[in-house]
N, C-alpha and C positions, 0 to 999 in steps of 0.2 A: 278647243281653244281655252286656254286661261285668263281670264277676267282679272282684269290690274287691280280693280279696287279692291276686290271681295275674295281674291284667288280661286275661284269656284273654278271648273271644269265644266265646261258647256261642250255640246255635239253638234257636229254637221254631221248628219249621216246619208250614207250613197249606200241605199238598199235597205228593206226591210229588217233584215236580220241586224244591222246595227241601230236603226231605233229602235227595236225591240231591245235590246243590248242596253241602252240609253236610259229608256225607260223602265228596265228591271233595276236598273241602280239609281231609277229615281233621280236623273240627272235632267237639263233642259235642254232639249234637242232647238237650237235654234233655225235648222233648213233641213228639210227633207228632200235630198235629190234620188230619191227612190223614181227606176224605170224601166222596162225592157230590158234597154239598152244605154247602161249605165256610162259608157264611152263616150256616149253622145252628148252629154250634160258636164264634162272636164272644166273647158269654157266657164262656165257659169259657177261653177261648185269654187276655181279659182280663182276669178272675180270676188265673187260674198264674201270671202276667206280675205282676200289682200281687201277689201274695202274697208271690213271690218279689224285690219289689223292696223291700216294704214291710219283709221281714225282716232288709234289711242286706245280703243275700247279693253285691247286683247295685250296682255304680255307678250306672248308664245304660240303659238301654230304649231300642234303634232298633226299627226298624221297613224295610222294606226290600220295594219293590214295583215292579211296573213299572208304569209312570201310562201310562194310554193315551190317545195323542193324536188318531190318523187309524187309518184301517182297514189303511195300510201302518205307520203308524210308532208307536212306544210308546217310553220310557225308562226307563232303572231311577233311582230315589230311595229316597234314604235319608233317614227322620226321628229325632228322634230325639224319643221320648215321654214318657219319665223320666227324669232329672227336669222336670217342665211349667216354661217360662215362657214368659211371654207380653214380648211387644216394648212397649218405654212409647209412648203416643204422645205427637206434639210439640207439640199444641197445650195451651194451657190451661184448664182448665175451673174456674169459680167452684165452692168449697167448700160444698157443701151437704148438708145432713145428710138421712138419711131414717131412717126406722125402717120395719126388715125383718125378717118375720114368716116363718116362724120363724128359729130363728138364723142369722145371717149365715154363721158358719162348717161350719154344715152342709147348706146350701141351698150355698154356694162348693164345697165338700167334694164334692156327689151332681152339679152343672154340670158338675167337671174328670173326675169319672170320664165321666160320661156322654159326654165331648167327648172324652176317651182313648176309648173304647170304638167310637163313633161312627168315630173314625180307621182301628182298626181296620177296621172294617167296610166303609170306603171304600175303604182300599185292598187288601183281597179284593176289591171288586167292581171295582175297574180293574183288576185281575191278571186276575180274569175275561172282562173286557170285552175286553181284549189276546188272549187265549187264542180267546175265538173268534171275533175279526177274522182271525187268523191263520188257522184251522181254516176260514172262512167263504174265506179266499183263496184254500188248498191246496185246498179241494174244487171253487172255478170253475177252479184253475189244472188241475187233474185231467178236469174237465169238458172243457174247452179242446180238452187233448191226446187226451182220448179222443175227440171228436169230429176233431180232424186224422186220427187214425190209422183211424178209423172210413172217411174220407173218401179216404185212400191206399191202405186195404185193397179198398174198393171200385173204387177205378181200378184196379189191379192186378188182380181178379177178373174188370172188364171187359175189360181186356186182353186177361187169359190167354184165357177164352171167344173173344174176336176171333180170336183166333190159332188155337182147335180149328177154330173154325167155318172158317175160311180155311182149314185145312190140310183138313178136311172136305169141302170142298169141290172142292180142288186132285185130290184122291182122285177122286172122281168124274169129273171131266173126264178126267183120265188116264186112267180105267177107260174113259169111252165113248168117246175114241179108242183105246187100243189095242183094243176090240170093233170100231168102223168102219174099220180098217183092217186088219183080218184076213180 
């Protein structure tokens, strides 16, 4: 959030890794909605947000997540959520009137939050979705190696064995020639 008076950049952060984030640039994390189950705290995280934008405090409401694209690749975006507008579009449409039940301004009112909140919620679940593409790589990339080295430690054991057995062996012969020749 942007700070009217001071333009400062303050944080709400939803998860560790973004206060940690927060906190390495030395910035004020105002809420830590770090949990399990980050999904579950949407509600809340959108409330703090529109209370605090709603009372003047805030210019502007970003938003900031990594959009997940492929199982290797993801990007970081920035939205910005407050204040909402929307893009006009370019075509024309005939002026036509309706009557909307109930008021107009509070059925627009309960859409824009629900479509903020809904944002929210989206982009937790691609931060998510990112998270464990990544965790889903590092665990086959771990799998991998541990199967290579499973697979060299195994040569090596057969090796080594080869090599008593031979020597084991060498032993013996030696032993019954110098008996057949005494």
């Amino acid at each position: 959030m942007q700070n009217h008076k001071s333009q400062e950049i303050e944080f709400v952060s939803v998860g560790k890794k973004g206060t940690a984030m927060a906190g390495s640039l030395r910035k004020k994390v105002l809420a830590d909605f770090s949990s399990n189950a980050p999904l579950n705290g949407v509600s809340a995280v959108f409330e703090f947000v529109l209370d605090a934008y709603m009372t003047g405090s805030y210019a502007s409401v970003s938003i900031v997540y990594n959009r997940f694209i492929s199982a290797s690749k993801s990007e970081t975006v920035e939205e910005i959520l407050l204040p909402f507008s929307m893009k006009q579009s370019e075509q024309k449409t005939a002026q036509t009137e309706y009557m909307i039940e109930p008021d107009p301004a509070l059925l627009v009112e309960s859409l824009l939050k629900n479509f903020i909140e809904e944002k929210i919620r989206f982009a937790i679940m691609q931060n998510e979705a990112g998270e464990h593409s990544a965790r889903m790589i590092a665990m086959k990339n771990a799998t991998d190696n541990a199967g290579e080295l499973i697979g060299s430690l195994t040569q090596l054991s057969n090796k080594l064995r080869q090599n008593k057995i031979t020597s084991e062996l060498l032993d013996m012969v030696t032993a019954k020639e110098s008996v057949e020749s005494s």
